[in-house]
Structures are given as structure tokens and as C-alpha cells.
py3Dmol code that shows the C-alpha trace and the ligand (Angstrom):
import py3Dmol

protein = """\
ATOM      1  CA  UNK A   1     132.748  82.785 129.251  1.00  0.00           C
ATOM      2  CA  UNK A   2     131.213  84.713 126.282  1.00  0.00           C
ATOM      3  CA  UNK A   3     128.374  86.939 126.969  1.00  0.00           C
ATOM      4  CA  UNK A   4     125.017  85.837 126.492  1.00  0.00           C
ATOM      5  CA  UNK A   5     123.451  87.672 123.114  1.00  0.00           C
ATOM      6  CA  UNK A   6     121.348  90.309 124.472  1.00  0.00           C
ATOM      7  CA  UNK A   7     117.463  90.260 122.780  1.00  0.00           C
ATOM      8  CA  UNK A   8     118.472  93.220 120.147  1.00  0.00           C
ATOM      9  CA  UNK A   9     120.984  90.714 118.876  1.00  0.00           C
ATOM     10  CA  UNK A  10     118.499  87.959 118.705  1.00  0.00           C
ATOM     11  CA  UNK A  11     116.325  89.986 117.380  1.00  0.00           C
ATOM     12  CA  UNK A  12     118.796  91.540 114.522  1.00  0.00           C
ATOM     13  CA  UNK A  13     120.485  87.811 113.799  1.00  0.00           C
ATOM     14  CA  UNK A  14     116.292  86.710 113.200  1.00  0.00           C
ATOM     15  CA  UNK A  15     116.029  89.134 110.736  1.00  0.00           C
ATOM     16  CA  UNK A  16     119.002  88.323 108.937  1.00  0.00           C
ATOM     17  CA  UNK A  17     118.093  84.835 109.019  1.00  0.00           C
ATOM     18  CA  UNK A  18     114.509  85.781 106.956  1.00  0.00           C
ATOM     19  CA  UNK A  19     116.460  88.166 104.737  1.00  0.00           C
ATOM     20  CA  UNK A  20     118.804  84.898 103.647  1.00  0.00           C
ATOM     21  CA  UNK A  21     116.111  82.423 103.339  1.00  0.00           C
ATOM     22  CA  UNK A  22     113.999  84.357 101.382  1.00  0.00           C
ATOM     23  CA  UNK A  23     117.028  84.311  98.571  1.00  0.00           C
ATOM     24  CA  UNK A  24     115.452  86.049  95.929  1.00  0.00           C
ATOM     25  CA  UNK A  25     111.558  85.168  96.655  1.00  0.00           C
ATOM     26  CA  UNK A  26     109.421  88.513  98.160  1.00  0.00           C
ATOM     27  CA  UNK A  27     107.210  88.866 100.600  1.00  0.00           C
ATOM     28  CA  UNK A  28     103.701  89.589  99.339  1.00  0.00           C
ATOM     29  CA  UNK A  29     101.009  91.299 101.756  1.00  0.00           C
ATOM     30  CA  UNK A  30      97.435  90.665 100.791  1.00  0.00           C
ATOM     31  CA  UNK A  31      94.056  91.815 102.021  1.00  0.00           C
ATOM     32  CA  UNK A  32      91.406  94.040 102.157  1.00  0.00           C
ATOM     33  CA  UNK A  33      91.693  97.892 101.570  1.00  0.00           C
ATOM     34  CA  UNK A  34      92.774  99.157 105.572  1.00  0.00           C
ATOM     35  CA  UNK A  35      94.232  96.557 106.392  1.00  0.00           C
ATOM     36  CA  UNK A  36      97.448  98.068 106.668  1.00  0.00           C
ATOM     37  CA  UNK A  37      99.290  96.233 103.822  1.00  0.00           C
ATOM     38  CA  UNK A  38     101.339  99.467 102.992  1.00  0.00           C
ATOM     39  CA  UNK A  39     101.977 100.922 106.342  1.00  0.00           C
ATOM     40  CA  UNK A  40     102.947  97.615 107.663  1.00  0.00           C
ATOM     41  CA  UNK A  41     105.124  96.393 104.866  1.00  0.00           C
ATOM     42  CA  UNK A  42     107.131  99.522 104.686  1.00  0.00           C
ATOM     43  CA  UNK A  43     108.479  98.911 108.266  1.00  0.00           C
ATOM     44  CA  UNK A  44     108.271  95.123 107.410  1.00  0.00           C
ATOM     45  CA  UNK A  45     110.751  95.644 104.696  1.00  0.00           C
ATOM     46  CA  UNK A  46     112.798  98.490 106.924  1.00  0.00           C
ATOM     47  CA  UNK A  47     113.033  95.634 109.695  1.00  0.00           C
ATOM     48  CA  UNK A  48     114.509  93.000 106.940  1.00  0.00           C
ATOM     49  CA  UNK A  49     116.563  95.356 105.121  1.00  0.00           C
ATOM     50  CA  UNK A  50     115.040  94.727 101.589  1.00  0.00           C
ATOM     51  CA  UNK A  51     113.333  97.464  99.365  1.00  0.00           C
ATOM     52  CA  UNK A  52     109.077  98.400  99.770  1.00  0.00           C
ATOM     53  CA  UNK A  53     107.401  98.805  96.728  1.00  0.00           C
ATOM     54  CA  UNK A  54     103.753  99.355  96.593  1.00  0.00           C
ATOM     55  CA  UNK A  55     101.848  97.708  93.710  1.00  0.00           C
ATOM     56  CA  UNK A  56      99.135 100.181  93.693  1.00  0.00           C
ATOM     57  CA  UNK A  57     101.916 103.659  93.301  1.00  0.00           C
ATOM     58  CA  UNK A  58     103.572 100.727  91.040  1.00  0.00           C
ATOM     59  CA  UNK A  59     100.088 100.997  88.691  1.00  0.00           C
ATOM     60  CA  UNK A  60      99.766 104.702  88.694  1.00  0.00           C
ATOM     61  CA  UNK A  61     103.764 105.550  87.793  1.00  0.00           C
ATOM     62  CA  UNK A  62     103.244 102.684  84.829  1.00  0.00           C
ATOM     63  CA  UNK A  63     100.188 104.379  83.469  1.00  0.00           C
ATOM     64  CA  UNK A  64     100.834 107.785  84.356  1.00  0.00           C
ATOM     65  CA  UNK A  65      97.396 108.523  86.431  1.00  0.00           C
ATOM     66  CA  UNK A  66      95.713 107.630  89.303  1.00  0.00           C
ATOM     67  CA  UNK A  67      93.890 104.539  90.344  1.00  0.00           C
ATOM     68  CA  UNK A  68      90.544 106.267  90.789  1.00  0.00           C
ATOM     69  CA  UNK A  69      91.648 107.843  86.863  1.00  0.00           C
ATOM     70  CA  UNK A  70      92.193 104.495  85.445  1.00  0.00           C
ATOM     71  CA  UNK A  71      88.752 103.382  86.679  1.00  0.00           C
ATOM     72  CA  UNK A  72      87.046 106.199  85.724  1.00  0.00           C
ATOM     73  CA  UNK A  73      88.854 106.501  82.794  1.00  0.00           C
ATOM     74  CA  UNK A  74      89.264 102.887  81.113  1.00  0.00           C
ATOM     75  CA  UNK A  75      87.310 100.958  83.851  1.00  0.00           C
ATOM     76  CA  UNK A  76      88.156  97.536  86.522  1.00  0.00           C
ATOM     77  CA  UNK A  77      88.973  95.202  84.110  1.00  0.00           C
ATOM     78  CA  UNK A  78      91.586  96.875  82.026  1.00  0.00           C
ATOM     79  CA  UNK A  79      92.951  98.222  86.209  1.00  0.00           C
ATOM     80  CA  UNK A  80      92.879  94.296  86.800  1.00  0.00           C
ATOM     81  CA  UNK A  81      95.040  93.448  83.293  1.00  0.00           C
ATOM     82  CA  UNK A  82      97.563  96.086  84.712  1.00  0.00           C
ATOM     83  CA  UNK A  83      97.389  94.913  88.307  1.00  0.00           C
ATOM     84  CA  UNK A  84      98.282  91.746  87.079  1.00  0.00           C
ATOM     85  CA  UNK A  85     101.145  92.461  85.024  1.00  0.00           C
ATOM     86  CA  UNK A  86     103.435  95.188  87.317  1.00  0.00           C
ATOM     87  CA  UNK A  87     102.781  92.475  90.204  1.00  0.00           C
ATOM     88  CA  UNK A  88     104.486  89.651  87.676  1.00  0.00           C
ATOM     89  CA  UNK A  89     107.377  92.444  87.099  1.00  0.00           C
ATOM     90  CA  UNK A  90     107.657  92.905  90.316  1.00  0.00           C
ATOM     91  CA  UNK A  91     108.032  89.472  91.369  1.00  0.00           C
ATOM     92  CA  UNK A  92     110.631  88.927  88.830  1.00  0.00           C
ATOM     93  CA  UNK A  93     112.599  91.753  90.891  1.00  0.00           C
ATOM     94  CA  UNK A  94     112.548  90.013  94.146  1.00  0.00           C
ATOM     95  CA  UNK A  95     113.530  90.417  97.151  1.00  0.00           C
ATOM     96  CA  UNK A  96     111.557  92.758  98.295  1.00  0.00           C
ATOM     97  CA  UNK A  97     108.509  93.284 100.058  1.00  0.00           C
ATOM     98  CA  UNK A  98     105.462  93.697  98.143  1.00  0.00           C
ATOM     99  CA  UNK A  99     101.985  95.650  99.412  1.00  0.00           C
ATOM    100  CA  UNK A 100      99.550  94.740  96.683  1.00  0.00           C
ATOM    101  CA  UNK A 101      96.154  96.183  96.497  1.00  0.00           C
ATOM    102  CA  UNK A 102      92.697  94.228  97.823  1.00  0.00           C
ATOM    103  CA  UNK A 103      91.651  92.480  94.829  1.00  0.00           C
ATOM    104  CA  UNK A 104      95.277  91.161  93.243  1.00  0.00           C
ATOM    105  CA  UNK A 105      95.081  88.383  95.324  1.00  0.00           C
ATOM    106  CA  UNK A 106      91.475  87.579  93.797  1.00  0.00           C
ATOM    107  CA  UNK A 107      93.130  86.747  90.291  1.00  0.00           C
ATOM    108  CA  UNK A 108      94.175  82.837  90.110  1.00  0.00           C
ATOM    109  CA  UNK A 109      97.248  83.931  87.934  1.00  0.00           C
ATOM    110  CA  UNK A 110      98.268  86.436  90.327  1.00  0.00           C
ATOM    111  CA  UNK A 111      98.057  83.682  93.304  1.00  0.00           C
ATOM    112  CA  UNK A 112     100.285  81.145  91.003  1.00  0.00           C
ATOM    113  CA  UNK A 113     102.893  83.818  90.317  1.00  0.00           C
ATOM    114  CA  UNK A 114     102.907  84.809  94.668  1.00  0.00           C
ATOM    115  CA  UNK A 115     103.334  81.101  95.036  1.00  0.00           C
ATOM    116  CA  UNK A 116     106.155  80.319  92.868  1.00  0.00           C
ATOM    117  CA  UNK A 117     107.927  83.492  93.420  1.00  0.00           C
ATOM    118  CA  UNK A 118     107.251  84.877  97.207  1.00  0.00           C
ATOM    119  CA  UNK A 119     106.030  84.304 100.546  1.00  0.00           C
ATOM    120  CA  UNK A 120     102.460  85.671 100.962  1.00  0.00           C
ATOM    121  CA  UNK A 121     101.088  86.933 104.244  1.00  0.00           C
ATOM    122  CA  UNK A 122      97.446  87.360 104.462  1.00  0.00           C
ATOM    123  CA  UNK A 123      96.723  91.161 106.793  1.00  0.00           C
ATOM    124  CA  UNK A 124      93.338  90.072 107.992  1.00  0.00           C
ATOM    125  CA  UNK A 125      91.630  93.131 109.463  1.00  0.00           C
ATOM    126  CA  UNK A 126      87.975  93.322 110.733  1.00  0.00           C
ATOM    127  CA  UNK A 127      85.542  95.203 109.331  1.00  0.00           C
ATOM    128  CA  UNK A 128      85.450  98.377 111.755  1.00  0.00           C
ATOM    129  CA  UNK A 129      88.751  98.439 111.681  1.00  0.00           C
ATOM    130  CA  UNK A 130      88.632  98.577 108.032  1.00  0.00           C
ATOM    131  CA  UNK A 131      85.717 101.120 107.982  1.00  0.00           C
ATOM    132  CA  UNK A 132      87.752 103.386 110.375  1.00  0.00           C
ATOM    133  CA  UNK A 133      91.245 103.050 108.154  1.00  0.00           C
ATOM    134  CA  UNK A 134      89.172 103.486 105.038  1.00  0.00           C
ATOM    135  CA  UNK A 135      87.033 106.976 106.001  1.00  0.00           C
ATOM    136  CA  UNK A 136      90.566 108.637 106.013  1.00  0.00           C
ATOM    137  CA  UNK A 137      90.981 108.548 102.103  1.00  0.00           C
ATOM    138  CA  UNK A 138      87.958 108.993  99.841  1.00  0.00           C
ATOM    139  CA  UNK A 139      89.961 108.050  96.310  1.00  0.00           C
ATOM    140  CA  UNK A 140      88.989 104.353  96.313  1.00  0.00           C
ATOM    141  CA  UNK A 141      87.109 103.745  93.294  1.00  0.00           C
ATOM    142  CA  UNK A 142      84.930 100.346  94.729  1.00  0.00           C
ATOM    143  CA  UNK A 143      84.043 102.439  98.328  1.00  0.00           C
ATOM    144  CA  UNK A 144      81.896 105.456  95.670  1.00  0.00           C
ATOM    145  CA  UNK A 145      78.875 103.271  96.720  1.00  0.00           C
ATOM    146  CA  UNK A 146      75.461 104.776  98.696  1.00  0.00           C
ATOM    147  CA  UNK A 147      76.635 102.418 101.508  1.00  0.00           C
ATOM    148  CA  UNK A 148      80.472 101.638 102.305  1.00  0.00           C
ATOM    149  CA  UNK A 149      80.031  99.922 105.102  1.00  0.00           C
ATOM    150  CA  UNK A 150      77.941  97.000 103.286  1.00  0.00           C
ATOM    151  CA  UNK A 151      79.907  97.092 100.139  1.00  0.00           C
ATOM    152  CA  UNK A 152      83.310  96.444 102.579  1.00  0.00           C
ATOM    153  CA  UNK A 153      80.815  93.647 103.958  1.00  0.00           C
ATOM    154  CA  UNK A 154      80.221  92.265 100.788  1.00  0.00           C
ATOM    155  CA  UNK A 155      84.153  92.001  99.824  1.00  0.00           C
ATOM    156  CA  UNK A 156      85.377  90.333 103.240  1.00  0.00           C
ATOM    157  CA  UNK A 157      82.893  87.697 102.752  1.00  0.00           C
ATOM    158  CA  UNK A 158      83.857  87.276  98.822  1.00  0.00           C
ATOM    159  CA  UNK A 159      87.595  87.322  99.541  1.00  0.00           C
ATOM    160  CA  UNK A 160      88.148  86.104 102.861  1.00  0.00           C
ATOM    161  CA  UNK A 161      87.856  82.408 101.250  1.00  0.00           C
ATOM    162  CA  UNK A 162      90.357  83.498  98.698  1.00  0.00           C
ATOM    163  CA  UNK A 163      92.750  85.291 101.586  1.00  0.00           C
ATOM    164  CA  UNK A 164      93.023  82.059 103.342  1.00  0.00           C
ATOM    165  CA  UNK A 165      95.282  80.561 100.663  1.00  0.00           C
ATOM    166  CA  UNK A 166      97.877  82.891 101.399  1.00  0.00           C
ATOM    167  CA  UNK A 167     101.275  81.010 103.255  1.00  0.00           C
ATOM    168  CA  UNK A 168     100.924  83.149 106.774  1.00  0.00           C
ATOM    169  CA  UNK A 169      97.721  85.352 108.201  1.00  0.00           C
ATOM    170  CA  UNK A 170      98.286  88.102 110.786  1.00  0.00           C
ATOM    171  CA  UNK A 171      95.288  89.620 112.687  1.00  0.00           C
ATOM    172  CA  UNK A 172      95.864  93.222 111.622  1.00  0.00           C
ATOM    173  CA  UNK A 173      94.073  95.242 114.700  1.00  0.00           C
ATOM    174  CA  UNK A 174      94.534  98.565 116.302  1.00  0.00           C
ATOM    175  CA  UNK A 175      97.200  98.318 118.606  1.00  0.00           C
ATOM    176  CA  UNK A 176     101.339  99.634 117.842  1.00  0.00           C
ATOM    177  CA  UNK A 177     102.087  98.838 114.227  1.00  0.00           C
ATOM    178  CA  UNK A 178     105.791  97.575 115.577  1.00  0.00           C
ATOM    179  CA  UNK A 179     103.428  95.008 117.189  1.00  0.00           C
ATOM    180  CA  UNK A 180     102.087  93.667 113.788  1.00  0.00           C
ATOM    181  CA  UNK A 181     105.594  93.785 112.228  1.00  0.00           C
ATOM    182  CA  UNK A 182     106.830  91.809 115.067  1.00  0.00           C
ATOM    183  CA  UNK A 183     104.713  89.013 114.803  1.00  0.00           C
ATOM    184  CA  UNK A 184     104.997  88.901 110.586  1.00  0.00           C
ATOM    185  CA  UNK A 185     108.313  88.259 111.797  1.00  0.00           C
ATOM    186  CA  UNK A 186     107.873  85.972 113.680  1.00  0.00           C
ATOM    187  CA  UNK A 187     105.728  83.591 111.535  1.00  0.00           C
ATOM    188  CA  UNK A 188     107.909  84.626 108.570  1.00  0.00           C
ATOM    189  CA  UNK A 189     110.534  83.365 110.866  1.00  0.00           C
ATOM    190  CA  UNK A 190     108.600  79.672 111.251  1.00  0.00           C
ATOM    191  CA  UNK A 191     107.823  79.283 108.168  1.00  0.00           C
ATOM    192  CA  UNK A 192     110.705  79.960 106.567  1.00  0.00           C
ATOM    193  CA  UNK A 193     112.865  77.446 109.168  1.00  0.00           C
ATOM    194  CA  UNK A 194     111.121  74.989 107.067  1.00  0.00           C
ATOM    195  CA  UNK A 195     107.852  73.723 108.078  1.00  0.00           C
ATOM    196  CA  UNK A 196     106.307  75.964 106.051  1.00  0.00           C
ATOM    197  CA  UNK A 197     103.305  74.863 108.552  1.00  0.00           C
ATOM    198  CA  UNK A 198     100.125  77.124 107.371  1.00  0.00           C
ATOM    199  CA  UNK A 199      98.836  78.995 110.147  1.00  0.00           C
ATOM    200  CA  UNK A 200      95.049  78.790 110.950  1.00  0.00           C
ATOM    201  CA  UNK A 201      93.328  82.370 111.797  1.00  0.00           C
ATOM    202  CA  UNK A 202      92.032  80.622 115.039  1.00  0.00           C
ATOM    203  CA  UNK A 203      95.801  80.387 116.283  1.00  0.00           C
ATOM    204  CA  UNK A 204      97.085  83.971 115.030  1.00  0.00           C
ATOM    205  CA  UNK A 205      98.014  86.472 117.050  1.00  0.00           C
ATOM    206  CA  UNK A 206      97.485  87.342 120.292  1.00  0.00           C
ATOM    207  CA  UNK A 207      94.180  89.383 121.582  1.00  0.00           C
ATOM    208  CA  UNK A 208      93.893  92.942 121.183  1.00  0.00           C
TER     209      UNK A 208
END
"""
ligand_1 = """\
16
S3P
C 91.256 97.755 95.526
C 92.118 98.183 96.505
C 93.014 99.340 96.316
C 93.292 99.588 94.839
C 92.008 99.673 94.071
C 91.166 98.404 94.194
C 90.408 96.564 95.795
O 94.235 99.103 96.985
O 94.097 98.579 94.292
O 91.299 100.790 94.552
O 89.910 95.943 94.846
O 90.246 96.207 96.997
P 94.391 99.075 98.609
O 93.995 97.706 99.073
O 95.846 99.333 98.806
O 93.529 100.166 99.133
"""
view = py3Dmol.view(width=600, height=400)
view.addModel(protein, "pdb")
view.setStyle({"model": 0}, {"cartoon": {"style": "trace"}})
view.addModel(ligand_1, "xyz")
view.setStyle({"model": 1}, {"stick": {}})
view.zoomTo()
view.show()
């Protein structure tokens, strides 16, 4: 009688499975700053076998200086025009998986591109936890405020609307990050079988 597959082989053959479905579309984390889109989706893409690339580090090697630079330097809306054009190039290399920075998603072209040419997963993180993961790295250009905390306030509730269109949404939270890669597995798994069923925050995730 053969063996039964033991859960590292289930586990290994459900990873394959997302790697082939994808083909050549990505997988494209969105969300606020600290949410964990690059921490996550660099053992996202380890899990799945398929390259990381970071569309913020993407920005900085394509213009030769740093995000809080090209702010300072030539201002948001020429850092949007950028932002908007190495996420289209990097699209067009897919597969891979894709951490973009907190306001890509907030461009309509940007969200046409993700939707013809990747999966998009939606890190939704609250915002203590965001406060917390932020304090740890002063170079972010829209947190130079007199008050963080309500500017961070102000974003969640200007994005969050625009976040929801993403495919899949994952309650990013503090416990193991292997616990957050498991389940984006797990709905990439679902929604790449085919029903493509969007997930509503109210049923993500389990509680902290
Ligand atoms: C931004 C987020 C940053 C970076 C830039 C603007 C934003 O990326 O792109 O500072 O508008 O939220 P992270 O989300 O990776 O911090």
C-alpha cells in the first residue's frame, strides 16, 4: 500500500501547484508602510521558489538615490511617475513576487496593470502595529510630519477603500511571520484553484 504523503509533502506539492498556476503572472503585495509587504514577500517568494524584488530598492537603483532623495530632491509626483513605471517593468518580468510601496496601489493605472498581469494580496495591518513597525526607520518621506501617528490615521482611512480591490487580504499582525506566509498561501492556494472567490476582511485570518 503506498505511504500516505506526510504534511511536508503536502505542503511542498501546494507550493508547486501556486508556482504553476501563476504561469507567468506575479504576486503583488499592497498596503500601508509596516505592514510587512517586504519582509513577508521575501519568504513568500522563498516558499514558492520565484525571485523577490522590491519596488521601492527597484526606484532607488533606477534613479540612483534614495526615496527620501527623490522627494526631497524632485518631489511626490515625479516619485509617483517613477513608481508607476519600474512596477509596469516589473510586471512585464513576471513571475515573481512583487513588494510595492504604500501608495502604488493608489494609482488607477497601477491597479489595471496588477490586474491584468498578477495576483494582488492586500497586507492589511492595524494602525499600532503600523506605528510600532514604522518608529524603527525614520527615512519615510510622508511620516516627517509634527504627528505620525495621525498622518498614518489619515492614510488607512484614504486607502483602505482602495486596498480592498486587491484579489486576496491577509490580516498582517504580530505573531511568527511563517504564520502570515502560511496563510498567503493558503488563499493564494484558493484562489488560484479557480474560484478566484474575493475574500472579505471579516473572514481573514485567524485571531491574534
Ligand atoms: C510610501 C511608502 C514607502 C515608499 C515611499 C512612499 C507611501 O514604501 O514607497 O516612502 O506612500 O506609503 P513602504 O510602503 O515600503 O514603506
Amino acid at each position: 500500500m503506498p505511504e500516505a504523503a506526510s504534511p511536508a509533502d503536502a505542503s511542498a506539492s501546494r507550493d508547486a501547484e501556486i508556482a504553476a498556476a501563476l504561469g507567468t503572472r506575479s504576486i503583488v503585495l499592497v498596503g500601508m508602510m509596516g505592514a510587512g509587504k517586504s519582509t513577508i514577500g521575501r519568504r513568500l517568494s522563498a516558499r514558492l521558489r520565484l525571485p523577490f524584488l522590491d519596488a521601492d530598492a527597484e526606484i532607488e537603483a533606477a534613479a540612483g538615490m534614495s526615496i527620501a532623495d527623490i522627494f526631497e530632491v524632485h518631489g511626490e509626483p515625479h516619485f509617483r511617475d517613477g513608481e508607476a513605471r519600474v512596477i509596469a517593468r516589473l510586471l512585464d518580468g513576471g513571475p515573481a513576487v512583487i513588494a510595492t510601496g504604500g501608495g502604488a496601489f493608489m494609482r488607477e493605472e497601477t491597479r489595471g496593470r496588477i490586474r491584468g498581469k498578477a495576483v494582488s494580496l492586500w497586507l492589511k495591518a492595524d494602525a499600532d502595529i503600523i506605528m510600532k513597525r514604522v518608529k524603527r526607520r525614520a527615512d519615510r518621506p510622508l511620516l516627517q510630519t509634527a504627528d505620525p501617528a495621525a498622518t498614518v490615521g489619515r492614510l488607512i482611512e484614504e486607502r483602505e477603500p482602495v486596498y480592498r480591490h486587491a484579489d486576496l487580504t491577509i490580516w498582517s499582525r504580530d505573531v511568527p511571520h511563517e504564520k502570515i506566509v502560511d496563510e498567503c498561501i493558503e488563499a493564494l492556494h484558493g484562489w488560484l484553484r479557480g474560484d478566484g472567490e474575493k475574500q472579505s476582511p471579516d473572514r481573514m485570518g485567524a485571531t491574534p
